[in-house]
C-alpha positions as CSV (number, residue, x, y, z in Angstrom):
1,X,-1.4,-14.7,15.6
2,X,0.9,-12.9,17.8
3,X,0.0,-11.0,20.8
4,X,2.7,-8.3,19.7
5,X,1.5,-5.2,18.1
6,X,3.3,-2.4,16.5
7,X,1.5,1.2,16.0
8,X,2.0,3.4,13.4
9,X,0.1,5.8,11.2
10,X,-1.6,6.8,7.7
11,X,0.8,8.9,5.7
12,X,-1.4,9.7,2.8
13,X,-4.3,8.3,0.9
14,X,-4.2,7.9,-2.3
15,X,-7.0,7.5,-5.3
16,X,-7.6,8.1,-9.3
17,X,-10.0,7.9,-11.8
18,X,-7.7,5.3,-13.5
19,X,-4.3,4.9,-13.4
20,X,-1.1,6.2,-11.6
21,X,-0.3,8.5,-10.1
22,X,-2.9,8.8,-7.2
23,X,-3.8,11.9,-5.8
24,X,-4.0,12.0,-1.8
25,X,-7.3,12.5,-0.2
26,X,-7.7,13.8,3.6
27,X,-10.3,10.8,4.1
28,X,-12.1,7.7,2.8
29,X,-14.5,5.0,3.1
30,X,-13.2,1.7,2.5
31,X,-15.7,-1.2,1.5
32,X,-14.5,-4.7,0.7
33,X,-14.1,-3.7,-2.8
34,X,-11.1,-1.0,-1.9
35,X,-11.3,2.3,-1.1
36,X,-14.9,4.2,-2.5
37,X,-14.2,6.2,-5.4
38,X,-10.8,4.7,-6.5
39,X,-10.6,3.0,-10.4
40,X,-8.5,0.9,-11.6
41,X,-7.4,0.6,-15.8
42,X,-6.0,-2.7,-15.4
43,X,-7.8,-5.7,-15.4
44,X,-5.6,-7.4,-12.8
45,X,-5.7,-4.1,-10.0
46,X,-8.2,-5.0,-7.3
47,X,-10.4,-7.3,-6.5
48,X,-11.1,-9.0,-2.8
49,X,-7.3,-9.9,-2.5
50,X,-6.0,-7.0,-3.9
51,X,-8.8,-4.6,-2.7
52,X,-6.0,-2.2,-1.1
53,X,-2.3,-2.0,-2.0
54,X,-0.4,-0.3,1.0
55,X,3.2,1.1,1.0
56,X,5.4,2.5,3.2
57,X,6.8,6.0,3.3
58,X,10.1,4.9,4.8
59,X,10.8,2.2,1.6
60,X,9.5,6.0,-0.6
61,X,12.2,7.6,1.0
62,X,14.6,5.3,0.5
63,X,14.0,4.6,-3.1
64,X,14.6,8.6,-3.8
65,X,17.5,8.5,-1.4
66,X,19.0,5.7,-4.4
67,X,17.5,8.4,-7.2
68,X,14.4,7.4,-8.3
69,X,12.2,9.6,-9.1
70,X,9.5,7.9,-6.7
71,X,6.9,10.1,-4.5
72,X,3.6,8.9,-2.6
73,X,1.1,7.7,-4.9
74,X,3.2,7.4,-7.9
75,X,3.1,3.3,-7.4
76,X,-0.4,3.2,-7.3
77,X,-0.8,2.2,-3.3
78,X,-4.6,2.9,-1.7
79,X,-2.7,3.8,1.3
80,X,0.5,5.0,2.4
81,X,1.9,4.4,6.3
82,X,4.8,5.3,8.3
83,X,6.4,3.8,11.8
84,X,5.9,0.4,10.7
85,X,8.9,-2.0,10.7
86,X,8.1,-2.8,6.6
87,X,10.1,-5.9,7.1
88,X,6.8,-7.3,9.2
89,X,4.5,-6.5,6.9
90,X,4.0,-10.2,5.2
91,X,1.1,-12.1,3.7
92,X,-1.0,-13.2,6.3
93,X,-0.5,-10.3,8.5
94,X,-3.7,-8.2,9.9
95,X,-3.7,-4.6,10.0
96,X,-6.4,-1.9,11.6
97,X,-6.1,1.2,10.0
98,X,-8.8,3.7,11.5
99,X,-11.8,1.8,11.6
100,X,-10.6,-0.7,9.0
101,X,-8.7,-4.2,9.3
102,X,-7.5,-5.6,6.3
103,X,-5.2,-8.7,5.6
104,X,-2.0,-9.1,4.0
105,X,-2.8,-11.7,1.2
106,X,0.5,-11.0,-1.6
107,X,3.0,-8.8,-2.3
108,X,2.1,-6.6,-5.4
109,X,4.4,-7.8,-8.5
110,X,5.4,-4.3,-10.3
111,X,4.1,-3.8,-13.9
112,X,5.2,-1.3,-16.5
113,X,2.7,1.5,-15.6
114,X,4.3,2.8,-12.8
115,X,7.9,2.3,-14.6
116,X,8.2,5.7,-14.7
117,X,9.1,6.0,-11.0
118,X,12.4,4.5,-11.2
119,X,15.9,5.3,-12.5
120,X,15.5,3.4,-16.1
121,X,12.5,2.5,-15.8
122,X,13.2,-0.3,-14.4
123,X,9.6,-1.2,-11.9
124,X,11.7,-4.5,-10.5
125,X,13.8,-2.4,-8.2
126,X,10.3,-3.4,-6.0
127,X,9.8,-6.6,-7.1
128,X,9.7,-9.5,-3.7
129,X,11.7,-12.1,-5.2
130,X,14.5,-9.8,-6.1
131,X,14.7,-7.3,-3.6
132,X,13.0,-8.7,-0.6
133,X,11.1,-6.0,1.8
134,X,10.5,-3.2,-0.9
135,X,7.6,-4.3,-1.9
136,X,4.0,-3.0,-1.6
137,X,1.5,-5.7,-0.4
138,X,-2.0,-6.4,-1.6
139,X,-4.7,-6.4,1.1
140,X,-8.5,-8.3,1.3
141,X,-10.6,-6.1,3.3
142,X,-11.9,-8.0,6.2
143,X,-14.1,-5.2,8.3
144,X,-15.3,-2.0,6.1
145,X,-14.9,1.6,7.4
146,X,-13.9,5.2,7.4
147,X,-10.0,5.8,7.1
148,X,-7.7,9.7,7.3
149,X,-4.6,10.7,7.2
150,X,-3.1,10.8,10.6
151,X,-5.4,7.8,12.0
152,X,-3.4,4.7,13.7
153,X,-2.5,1.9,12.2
154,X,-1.8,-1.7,14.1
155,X,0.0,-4.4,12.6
156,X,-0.4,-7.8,13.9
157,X,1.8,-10.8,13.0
158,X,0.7,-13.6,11.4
């Protein structure tokens, strides 16, 4: 792992009963299950590789700069940061976000549920392999903690 750090911070985080969108929350635990309190509908949303999905606000931004009708939450990320070079955030990368580190394990493949976020429809505008570095990522918990808006947020390289 590199020694080079980048420092950033929690934008918004973001749970449901079920579903998108996610409401933000001021704080939250996080166990190695994702964060306390958040459900899923889909059988293939969390678990311990996919216990978070993080986003950035910057990629947010940009997507409603092309005129989708994106906003934070709407994708169904846990957790929503800002300052980080997206472009670094890879599989295999470690982050600490307030008392929690979790690792990078896959970008999230879009599914129809949050299609309604984009122009069309159309959920592969986010998709890796065709647009590289607007995707969220999936993220294993590896230490549990408490998380808030406003706390840091270290990225470490792989």
């Amino acid at each position: 792992m590199s020694d080079e750090r980048t420092t950033a911070s929690v934008a918004a985080i973001n749970v449901s009963a079920g579903g998108v969108p996610k409401r933000s929350v001021p704080a939250a635990e996080v166990s190695a299950a994702g964060i306390v309190g958040d459900k899923h509908r889909n059988r293939y949303h969390g678990g311990r590789d996919r216990a978070l999905v993080l986003y950035a606000r910057e990629v947010i931004e940009a997507l409603q700069g092309e005129g989708h009708p994106i906003a934070i939450g709407t994708v169904g990320e846990n957790i929503t940061v800002e300052g980080l070079d997206w472009s670094r955030v890879v599989p295999g990368a470690v982050l600490e976000v307030g008392e929690v580190r979790a690792q990078v394990t896959k970008y999230a493949t879009p599914c129809k549920t949050i299609r309604h976020s984009f122009r069309d429809e159309d959920s592969t505008r986010i998709d890796q392999s065709l647009h590289p570095g607007w995707s969220r990522v999936c993220c294993r918990v590896l230490s549990e903690g408490r998380i808030a808006v406003g706390d840091a947020v270290v990225l470490r390289d792989p």
